[in-house]
N, C-alpha and C positions, 0 to 999 in steps of 0.2 A: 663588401665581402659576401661572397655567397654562405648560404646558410648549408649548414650539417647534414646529413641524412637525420641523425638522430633530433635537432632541430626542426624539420620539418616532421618528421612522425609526430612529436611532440604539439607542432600545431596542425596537423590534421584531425591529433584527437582531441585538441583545443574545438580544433570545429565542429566537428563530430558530434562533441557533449551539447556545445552551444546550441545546435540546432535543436538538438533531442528536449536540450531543458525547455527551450522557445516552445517545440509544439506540446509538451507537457501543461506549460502554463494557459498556451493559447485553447487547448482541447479542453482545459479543465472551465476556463470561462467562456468559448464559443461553443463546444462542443466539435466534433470532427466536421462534419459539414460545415460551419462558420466560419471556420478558420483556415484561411485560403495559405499554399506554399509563400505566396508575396509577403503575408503580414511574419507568418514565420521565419523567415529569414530576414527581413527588417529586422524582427527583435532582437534576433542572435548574431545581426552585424555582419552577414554572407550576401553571398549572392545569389539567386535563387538555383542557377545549373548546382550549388554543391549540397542541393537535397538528393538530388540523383545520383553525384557521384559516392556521396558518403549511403543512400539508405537503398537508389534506384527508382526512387518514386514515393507518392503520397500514404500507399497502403503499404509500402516498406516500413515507411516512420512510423504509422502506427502500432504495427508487428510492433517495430523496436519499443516502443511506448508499454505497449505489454508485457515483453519481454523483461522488461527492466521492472515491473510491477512483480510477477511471479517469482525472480531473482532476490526484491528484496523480503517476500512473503516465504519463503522458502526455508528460512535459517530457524523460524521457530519454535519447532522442537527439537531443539540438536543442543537439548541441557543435560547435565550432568544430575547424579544424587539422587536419593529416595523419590517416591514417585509424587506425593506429595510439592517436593523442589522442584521436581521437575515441572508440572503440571503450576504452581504458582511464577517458573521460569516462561511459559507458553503467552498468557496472560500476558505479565507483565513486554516480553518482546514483541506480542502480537500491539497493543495499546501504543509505544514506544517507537515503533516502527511509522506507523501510521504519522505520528506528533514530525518524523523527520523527515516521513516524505508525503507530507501535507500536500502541495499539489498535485505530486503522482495519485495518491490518491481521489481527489477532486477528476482527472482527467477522466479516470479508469471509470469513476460514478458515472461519469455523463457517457462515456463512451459506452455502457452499460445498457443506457436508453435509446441506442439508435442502433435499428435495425441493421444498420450497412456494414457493423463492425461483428455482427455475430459469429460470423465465418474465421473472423480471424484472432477473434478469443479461443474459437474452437483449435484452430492451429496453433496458437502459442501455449493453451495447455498440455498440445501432443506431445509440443516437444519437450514441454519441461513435467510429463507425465511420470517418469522415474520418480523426481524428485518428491515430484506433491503425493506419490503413492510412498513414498517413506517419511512423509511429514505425518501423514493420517498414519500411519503404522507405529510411528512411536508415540501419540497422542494415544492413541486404543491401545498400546500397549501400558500407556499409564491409569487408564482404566482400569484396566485388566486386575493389575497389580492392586488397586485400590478395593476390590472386588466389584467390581459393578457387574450387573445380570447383562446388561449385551451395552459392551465396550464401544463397540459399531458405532452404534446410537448414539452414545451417551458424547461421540470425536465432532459427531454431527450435530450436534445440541450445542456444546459447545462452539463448533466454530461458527454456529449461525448465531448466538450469543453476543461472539465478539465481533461479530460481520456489522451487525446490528448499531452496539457502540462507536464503531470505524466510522459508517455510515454517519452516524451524527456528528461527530467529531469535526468530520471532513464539512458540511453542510453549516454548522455553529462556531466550529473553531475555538477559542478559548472562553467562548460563555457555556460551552456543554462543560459541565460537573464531569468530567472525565477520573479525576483522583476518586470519588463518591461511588463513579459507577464502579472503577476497579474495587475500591473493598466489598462494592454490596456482588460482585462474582465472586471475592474470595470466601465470602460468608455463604453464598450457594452453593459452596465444592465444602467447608468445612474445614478452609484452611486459614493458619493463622493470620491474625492481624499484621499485616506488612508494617514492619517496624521504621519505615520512612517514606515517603511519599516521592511519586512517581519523579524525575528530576529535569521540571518542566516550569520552568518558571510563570507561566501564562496558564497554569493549569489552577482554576478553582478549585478547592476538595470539600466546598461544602452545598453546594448547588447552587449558592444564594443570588447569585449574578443575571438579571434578567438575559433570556436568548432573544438574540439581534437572527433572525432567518438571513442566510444569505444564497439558497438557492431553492428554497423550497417553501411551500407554505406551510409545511406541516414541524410542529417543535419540538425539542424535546422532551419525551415523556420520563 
């Protein structure tokens, strides 16, 4: 019996995601050079022409690979309530975010480190520049509200704060103190003690867990 329209949409974007997850996990452990279209469509079970017809090519995939990083980065400060709520809502989505899309993260690191992807970081935040300029505007806007001398700074401090934590997270995995490092940010903004712990089951909150490195030499401090 042949298959639906709506049947086959339904497995193109079956394939679609497949591929995407493949080179997500293959970039985060080879890095984009390493990792050739053959091994990626191996893993996601394709054939290799339906990188092209799904992305066009190799430097399409990785667009899409960014894209889908800045999409999930995006939703951060679109919290509700006092500015305080708000501001302990950033934190906690920006940490949270990261824990679910643990390899997207790992990819975007390594892709971070090679030169041949600079150009198309640059293009993927063009397009999603609306957004990341109203993510920084309502972050400085919960500055503002807090009184801080220059809000500006203070979106920028922060996000390089939690860039910071993302960064180990993504490198250690669950021997980084992640619950630890969240209260020791809420105790640097001045906010209360989050009355439950972050809901990650692999998360230690007390730092005590020796770190295993697993793509860097350098630990967590």
């Amino acid at each position: 019996m042949a298959r639906s329209e709506e049947q086959n949409r339904i497995a193109r974007e079956r394939s679609r995601e497949g591929i995407l997850l493949a080179a997500i996990d293959l970039f985060g452990e080879r890095g984009v050079e390493g990792a050739s279209i053959a091994e990626i469509t191996r893993r996601a079970g394709v054939s290799q022409g339906m990188v092209n017809y799904h992305f066009g090519g190799k430097q399409q995939l990785v667009s899409a690979v960014l894209d889908r990083w800045f999409e999930t980065l995006l939703g951060f400060a679109q919290a509700q309530g006092a500015a305080e709520e708000r501001l302990a809502a950033v934190i906690d989505a920006a940490l949270m975010a990261t824990v679910h899309a643990l390899p997207l993260q790992r990819a975007v690191i390594a892709m971070q480190q090679q030169p041949s992807t600079h150009r198309l970081f640059a293009e993927s935040e063009q397009r999603h520049a609306a957004g990341v300029t109203a993510a920084e505007d309502a972050v400085r806007a919960v500055f503002q509200e807090r009184g801080a001398a220059d809000p500006a700074l203070e979106e920028v401090m922060l996000r390089s704060t939690l860039e910071g934590i993302v960064v180990k997270y993504a490198v250690y995995g669950a021997t980084f103190p992640l619950e630890s490092a969240r209260r020791w940010v809420y105790r640097m903004y001045g906010l209360p003690e989050p009355a439950e712990a972050l809901p990650v089951a692999s998360c230690p909150g007390d730092g005590s867990v020796e770190p295993r490195p697993r793509a860097s030499g350098v630990g967590p401090r």
